[in-house]
C-alpha positions as CSV (number, residue, x, y, z in Angstrom):
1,X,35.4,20.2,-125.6
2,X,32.7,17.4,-127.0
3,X,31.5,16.8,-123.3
4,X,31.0,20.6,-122.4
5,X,28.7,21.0,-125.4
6,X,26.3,18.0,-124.2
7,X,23.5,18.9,-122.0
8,X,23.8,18.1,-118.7
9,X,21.0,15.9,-118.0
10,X,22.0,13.6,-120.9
11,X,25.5,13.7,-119.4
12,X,24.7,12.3,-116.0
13,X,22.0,10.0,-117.5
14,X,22.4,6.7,-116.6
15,X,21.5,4.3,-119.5
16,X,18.9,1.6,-119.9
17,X,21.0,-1.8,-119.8
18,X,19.7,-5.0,-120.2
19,X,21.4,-8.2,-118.5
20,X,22.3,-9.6,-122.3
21,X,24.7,-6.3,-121.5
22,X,26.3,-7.5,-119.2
23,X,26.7,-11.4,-120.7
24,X,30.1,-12.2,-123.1
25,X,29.6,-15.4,-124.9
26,X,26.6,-17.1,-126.6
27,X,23.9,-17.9,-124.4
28,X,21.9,-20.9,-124.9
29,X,19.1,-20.3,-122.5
30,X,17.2,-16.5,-122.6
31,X,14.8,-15.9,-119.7
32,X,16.3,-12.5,-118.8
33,X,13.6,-10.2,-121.3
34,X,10.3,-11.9,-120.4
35,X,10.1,-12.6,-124.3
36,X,7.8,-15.1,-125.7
37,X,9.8,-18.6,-126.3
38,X,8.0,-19.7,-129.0
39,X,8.9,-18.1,-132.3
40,X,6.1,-18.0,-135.2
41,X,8.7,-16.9,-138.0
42,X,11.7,-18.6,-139.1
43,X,13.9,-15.4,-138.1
44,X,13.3,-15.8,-134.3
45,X,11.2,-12.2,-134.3
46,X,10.3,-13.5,-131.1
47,X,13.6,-11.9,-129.5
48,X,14.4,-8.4,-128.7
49,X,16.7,-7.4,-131.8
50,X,21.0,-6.8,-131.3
51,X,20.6,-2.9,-129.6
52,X,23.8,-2.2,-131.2
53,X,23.7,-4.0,-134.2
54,X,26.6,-5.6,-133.9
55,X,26.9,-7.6,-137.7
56,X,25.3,-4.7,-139.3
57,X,27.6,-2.2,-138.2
58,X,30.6,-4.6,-139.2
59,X,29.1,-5.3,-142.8
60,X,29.5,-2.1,-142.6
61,X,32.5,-1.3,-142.2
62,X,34.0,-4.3,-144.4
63,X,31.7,-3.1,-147.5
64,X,31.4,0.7,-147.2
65,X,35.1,1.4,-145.1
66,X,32.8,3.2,-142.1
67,X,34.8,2.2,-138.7
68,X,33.0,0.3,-136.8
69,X,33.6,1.4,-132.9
70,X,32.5,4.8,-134.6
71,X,28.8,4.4,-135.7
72,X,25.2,4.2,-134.6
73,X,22.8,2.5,-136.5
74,X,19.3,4.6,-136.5
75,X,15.8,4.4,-137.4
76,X,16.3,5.8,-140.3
77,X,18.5,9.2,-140.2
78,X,16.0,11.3,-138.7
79,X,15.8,9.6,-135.6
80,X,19.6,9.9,-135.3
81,X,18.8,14.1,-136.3
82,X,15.9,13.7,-133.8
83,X,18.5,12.5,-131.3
84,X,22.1,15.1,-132.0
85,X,19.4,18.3,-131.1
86,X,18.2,16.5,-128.0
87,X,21.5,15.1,-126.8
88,X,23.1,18.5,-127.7
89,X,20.5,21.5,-126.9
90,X,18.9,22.6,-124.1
91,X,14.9,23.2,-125.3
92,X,14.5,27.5,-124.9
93,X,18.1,28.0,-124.5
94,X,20.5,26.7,-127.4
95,X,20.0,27.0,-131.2
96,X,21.1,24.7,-134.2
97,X,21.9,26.7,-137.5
98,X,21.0,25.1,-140.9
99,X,22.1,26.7,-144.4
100,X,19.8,27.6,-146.6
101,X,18.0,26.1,-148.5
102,X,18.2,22.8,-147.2
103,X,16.4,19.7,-146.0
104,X,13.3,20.3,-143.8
105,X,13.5,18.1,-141.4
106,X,16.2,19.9,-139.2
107,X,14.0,22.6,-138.2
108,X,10.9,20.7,-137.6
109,X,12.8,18.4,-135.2
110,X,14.1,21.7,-133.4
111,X,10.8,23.0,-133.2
112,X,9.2,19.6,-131.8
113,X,12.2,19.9,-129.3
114,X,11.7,23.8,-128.5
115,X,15.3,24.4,-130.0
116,X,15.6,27.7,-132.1
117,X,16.6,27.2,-135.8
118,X,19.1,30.4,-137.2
119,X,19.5,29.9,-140.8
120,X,22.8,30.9,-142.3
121,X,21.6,31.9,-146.5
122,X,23.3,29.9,-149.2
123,X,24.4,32.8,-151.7
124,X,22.5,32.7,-155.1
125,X,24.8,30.4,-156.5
126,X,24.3,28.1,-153.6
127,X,27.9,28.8,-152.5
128,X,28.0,29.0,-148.8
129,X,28.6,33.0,-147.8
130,X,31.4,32.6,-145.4
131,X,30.9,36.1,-144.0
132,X,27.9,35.8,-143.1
133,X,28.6,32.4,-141.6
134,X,31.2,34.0,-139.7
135,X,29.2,37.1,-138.5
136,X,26.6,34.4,-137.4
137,X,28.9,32.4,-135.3
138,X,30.3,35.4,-133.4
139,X,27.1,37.0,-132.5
140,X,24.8,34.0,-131.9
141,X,25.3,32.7,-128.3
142,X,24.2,29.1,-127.7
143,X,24.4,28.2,-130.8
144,X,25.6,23.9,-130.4
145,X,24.6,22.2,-133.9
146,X,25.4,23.1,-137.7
147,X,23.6,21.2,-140.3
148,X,25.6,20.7,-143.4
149,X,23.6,18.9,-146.4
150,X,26.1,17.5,-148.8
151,X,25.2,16.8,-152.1
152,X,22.0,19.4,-150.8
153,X,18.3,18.4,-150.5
154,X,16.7,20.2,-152.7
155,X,19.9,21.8,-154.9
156,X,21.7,18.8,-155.5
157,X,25.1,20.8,-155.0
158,X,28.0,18.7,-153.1
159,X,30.7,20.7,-150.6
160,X,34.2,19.9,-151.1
161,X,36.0,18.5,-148.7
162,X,37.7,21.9,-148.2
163,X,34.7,23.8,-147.9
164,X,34.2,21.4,-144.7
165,X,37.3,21.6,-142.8
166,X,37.3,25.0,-143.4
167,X,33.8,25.3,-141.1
168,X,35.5,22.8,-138.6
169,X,37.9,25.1,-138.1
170,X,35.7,28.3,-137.5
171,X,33.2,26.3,-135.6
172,X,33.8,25.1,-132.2
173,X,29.9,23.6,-132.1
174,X,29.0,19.9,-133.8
175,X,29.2,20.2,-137.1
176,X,26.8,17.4,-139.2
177,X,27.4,16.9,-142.7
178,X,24.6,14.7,-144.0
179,X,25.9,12.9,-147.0
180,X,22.3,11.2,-147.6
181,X,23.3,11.4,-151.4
182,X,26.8,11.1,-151.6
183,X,27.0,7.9,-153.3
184,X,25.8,10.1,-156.2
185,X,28.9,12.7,-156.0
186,X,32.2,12.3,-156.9
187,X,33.3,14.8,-154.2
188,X,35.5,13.4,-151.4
189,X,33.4,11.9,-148.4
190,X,33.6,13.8,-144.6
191,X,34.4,10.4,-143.5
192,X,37.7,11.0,-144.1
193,X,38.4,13.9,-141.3
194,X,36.5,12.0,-138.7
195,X,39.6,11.4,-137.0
196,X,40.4,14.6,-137.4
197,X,37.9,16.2,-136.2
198,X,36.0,15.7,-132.5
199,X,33.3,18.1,-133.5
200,X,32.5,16.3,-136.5
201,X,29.3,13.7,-137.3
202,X,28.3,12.2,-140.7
203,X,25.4,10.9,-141.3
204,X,25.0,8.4,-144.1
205,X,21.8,6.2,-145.0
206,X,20.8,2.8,-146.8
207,X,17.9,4.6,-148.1
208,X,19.3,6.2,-151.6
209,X,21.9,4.6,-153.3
210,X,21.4,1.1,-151.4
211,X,17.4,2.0,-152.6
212,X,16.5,0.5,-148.8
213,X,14.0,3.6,-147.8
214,X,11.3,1.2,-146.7
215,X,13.8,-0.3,-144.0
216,X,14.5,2.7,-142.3
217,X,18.3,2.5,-141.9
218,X,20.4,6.0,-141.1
219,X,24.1,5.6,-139.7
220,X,26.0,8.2,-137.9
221,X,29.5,8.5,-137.9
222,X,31.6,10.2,-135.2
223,X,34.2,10.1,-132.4
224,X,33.9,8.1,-129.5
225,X,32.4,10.1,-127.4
226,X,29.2,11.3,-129.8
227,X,29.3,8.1,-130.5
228,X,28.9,6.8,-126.9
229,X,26.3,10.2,-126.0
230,X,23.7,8.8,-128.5
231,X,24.1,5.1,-127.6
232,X,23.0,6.3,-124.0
233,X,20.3,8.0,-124.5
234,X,18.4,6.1,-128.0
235,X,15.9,4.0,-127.8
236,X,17.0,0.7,-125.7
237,X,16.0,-1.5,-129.3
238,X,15.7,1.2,-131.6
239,X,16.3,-0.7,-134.5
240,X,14.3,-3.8,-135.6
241,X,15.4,-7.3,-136.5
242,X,14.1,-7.1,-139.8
243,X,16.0,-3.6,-140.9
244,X,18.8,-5.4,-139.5
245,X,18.3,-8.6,-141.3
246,X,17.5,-6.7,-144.4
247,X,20.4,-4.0,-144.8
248,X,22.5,-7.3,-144.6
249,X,20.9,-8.6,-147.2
250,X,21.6,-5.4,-149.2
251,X,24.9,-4.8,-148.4
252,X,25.8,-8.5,-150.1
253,X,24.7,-6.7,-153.1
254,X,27.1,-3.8,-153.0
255,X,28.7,-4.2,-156.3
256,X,25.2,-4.9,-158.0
257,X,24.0,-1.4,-156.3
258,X,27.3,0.7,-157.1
259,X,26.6,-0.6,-161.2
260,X,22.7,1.0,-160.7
261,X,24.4,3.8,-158.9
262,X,26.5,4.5,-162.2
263,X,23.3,3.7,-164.5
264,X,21.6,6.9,-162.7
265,X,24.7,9.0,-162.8
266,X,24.9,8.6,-166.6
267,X,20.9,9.0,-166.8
268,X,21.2,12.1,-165.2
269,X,23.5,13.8,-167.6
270,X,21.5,12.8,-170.1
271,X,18.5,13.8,-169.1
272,X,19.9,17.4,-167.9
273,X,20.8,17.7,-171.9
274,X,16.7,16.1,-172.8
275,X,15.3,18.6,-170.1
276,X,17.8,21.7,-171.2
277,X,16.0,22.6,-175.0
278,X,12.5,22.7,-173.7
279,X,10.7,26.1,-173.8
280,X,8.7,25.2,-170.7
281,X,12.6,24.7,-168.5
282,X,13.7,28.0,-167.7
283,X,17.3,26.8,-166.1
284,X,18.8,23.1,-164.4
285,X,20.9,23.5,-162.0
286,X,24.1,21.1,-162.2
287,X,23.4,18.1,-159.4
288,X,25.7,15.6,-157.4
289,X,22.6,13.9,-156.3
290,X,20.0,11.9,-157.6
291,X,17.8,14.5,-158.8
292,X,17.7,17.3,-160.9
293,X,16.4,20.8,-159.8
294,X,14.8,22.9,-162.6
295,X,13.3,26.2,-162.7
296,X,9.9,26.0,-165.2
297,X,7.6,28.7,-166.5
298,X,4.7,27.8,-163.4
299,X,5.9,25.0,-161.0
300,X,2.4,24.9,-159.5
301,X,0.5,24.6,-162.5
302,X,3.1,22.2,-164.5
303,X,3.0,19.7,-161.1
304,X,-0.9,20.2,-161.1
305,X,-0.6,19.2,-164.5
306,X,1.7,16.4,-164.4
307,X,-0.5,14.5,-161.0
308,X,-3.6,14.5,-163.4
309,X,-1.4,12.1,-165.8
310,X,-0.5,10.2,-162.6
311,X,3.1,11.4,-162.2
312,X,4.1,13.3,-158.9
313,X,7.2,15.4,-158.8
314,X,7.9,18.0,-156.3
315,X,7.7,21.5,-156.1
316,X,10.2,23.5,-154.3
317,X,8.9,27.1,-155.5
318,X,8.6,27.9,-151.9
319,X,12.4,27.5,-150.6
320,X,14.7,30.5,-151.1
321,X,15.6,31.4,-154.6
322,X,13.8,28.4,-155.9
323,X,10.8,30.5,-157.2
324,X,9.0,27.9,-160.2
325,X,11.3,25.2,-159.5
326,X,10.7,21.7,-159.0
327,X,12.6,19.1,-158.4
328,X,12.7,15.7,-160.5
329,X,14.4,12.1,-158.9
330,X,16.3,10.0,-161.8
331,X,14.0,6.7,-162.0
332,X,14.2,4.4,-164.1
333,X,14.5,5.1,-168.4
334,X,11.1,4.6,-168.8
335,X,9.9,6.8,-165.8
336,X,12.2,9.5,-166.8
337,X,11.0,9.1,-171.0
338,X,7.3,9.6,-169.3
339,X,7.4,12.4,-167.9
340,X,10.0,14.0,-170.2
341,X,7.1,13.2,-172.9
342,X,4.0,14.5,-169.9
343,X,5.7,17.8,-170.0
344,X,6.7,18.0,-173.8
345,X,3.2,17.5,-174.6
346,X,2.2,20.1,-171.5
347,X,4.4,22.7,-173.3
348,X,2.4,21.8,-176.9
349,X,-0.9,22.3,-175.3
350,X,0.2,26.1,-173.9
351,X,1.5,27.3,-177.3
């Protein structure tokens, strides 16, 4: 079913291999990648990083349980987005559906691609509408991608794992759940039905929870097949040395990160309750992220406000249903207290 779904171009394409491809062992002598021999820095930068990163994707799998013949490390998990809608649609002719409101980034990378975005609207409650999910799936031909946000950017609200076999079943597309904040959730990881499930991709990143965003580290997860589809047709080195080097790094502070993980958790209750009294906070929406989406009085003129004491948070008034809402990351106590205490006194200064 998988292959039928992959454009046919990218299905014949034949792959950019290197002769270290075709080489088991360890080499002593490299004069195969016209690279310079002499290396200025002490982490031999001077050679073509691993093009699968091989240790990576086995820390991996020993510290966060993610198999490893069944991920693809990206540039970050927008190149790995960037790379499902081209593997999967044909530019003029197929569609991806995203539900809305959600992260932005899936329909600019259609539209850079020429691929038609169908959004499928969240109900008011942010449920998903399962009717009209259905009613979309029947009547839109060519549609190949559904993009699942879980815990959703910007509404912080985390699918079941229910909710997300249940689409599997009425979907016979490529479903991708992007669990960017899951670490945040206590809801059950889509991990878990990858073997389940051929249509099925997760995408996970180092850029949260493992607080690696400068590095630029996404990871798919899928079945063999997606899995081999996007190894063909990335980037030959996609991934540098250094992001491999330092997610490694990282990951040997797992335990260290999961405690900080906890610390944010139990700063966003509390924060949810500091937030809740004030006259200027309209409504906060419950989150399984790291974030907290609130509905205010004026969201453009309270972030106006806020950037001329320095502090930037951002306003998400023009999604669906999020008129005056902005949305707030957890930082650390004392970035939180400051602009808890920047919009107590905002609130003072209107009465």
């Amino acid at each position: 079913m998988i292959k039928d779904l992959i454009r046919k171009n990218i299905r014949e394409l034949t792959p950019y291999s290197c002769a270290r491809d075709e080489f088991n062992g360890v080499a002593k002598v490299f004069l195969d990648a016209n690279e310079n021999y002499k290396s200025y820095s002490q982490f031999n930068y001077n050679r073509y990083p691993d093009p699968h990163c091989t240790l990576l994707r086995k820390e991996l799998e020993k510290k966060l349980n993610l198999p490893f013949d069944k991920t693809v490390i990206g540039n970050g998990s927008d190149e790995l987005i960037d790379n499902l809608i081209r593997s999967f649609c044909e530019p003029k002719e197929d569609k991806i559906a995203i539900m809305n409101p959600t992260y932005g980034a899936y329909k600019v990378f259609a539209d850079i691609n020429d691929i038609e975005t169908i959004s499928i609207n969240y109900k008011k409650s942010f449920e998903i509408d399962f009717e009209l999910l259905k009613k979309t799936i029947n009547e839109e031909s060519n549609l190949k991608l559904l993009f699942i946000c879980s815990p959703n950017n910007p509404t912080g609200r985390a699918e079941e794992i229910e909710t997300i076999e249940k689409i599997l079943n009425i979907f016979n597309g490529v479903v991708i759940v992007d669990e960017a904040y899951a670490e945040f959730s206590d809801k059950e990881s889509s991990v878990n039905l990858i073997d389940k499930y051929d249509n099925l991709v997760v995408l996970k990143t180092l850029s949260k929870c493992f607080a690696a965003a400068g590095i630029r580290s996404g990871i798919m997860i899928a079945n063999s097949e997606i899995v081999s589809v996007i190894n063909k047709m990335k980037a030959p080195y996609n991934v540098s040395s250094s992001t491999q080097l330092e997610a490694l790094k990282i990951l040997e502070n797992s335990d260290e990160i999961y405690k900080q993980r906890d610390e944010v958790k139990k700063r966003r209750e509390e924060y949810f309750n500091l937030f809740k009294p004030l006259d200027i906070v309209k409504k906060i929406y419950e989150s399984d992220a790291n974030f907290l989406l609130m509905e205010v009085n004026d969201s453009t003129e309270l972030c106006k406000k806020l950037q001329k004491k320095k502090i930037i948070i951002r306003n998400r008034s023009k999604d669906l249903y999020l008129n005056n809402c902005v949305r707030i990351t957890i930082g650390s106590e004392e970035e939180c207290l400051s602009v808890y205490n920047a919009i107590k006194e905002i609130q003072n200064e209107t009465k």
